[in-house]
C-alpha positions in Angstrom: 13.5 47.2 115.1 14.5 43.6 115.3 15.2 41.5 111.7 16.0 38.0 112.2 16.6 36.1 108.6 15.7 32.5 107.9 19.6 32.8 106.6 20.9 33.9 110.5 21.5 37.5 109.3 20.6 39.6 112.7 20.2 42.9 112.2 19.0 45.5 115.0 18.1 49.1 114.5 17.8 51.4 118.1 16.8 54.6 117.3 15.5 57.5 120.3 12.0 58.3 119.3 11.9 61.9 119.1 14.2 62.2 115.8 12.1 59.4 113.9 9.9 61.7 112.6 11.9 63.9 111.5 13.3 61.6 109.8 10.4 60.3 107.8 9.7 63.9 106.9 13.0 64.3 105.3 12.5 60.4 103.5 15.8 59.5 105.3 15.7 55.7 104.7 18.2 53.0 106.6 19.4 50.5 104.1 18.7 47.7 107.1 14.7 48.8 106.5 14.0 50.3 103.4 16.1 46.9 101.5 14.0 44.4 103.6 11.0 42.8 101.9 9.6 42.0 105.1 9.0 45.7 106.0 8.0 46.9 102.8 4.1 46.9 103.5 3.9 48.4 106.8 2.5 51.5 107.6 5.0 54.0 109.5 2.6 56.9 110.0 0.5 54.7 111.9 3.4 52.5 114.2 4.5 56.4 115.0 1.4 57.1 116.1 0.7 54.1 118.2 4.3 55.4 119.7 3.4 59.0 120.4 0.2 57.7 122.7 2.5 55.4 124.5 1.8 52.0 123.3 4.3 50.0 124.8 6.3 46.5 123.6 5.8 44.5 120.4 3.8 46.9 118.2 4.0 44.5 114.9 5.5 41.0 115.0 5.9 39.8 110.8 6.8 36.0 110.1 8.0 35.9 106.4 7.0 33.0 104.3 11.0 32.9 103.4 11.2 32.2 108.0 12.6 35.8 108.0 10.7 37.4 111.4 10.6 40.7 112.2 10.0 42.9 115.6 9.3 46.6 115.7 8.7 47.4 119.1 9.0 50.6 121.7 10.9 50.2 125.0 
């Protein structure tokens, strides 16, 4: 996950896939995410799914109105 703000706050989360859902199971939440407004309306469940059948590169790309962009993406 790739958070660039309109302020030039950078933030990057790298996480290994195979303990992400876990970790949605448990509601673990990373400040860096859960506190982002950008974020807030995507659906997990389904970006985990798009994971597990091997979708590769940018799987949502979000352009705030505030010129905060956001990359979630699988390498």
């Amino acid at each position: 996950i790739a958070v660039d703000s309109a302020d030039g706050d950078k933030v990057r989360v790298t996480l290994p896939m195979a303990p992400v859902p876990l970790a949605m199971q448990m509601r673990i939440e990373l400040p860096q995410v859960s506190g982002n407004d950008a974020l807030k309306d995507i659906d997990w469940a389904q970006v985990m799914e798009l994971a597990r059948h091997g979708a590769m590169g940018n799987l949502i790309e979000v352009e705030s109105a505030d010129g905060d962009i956001v990359r979630i993406f699988v390498e």
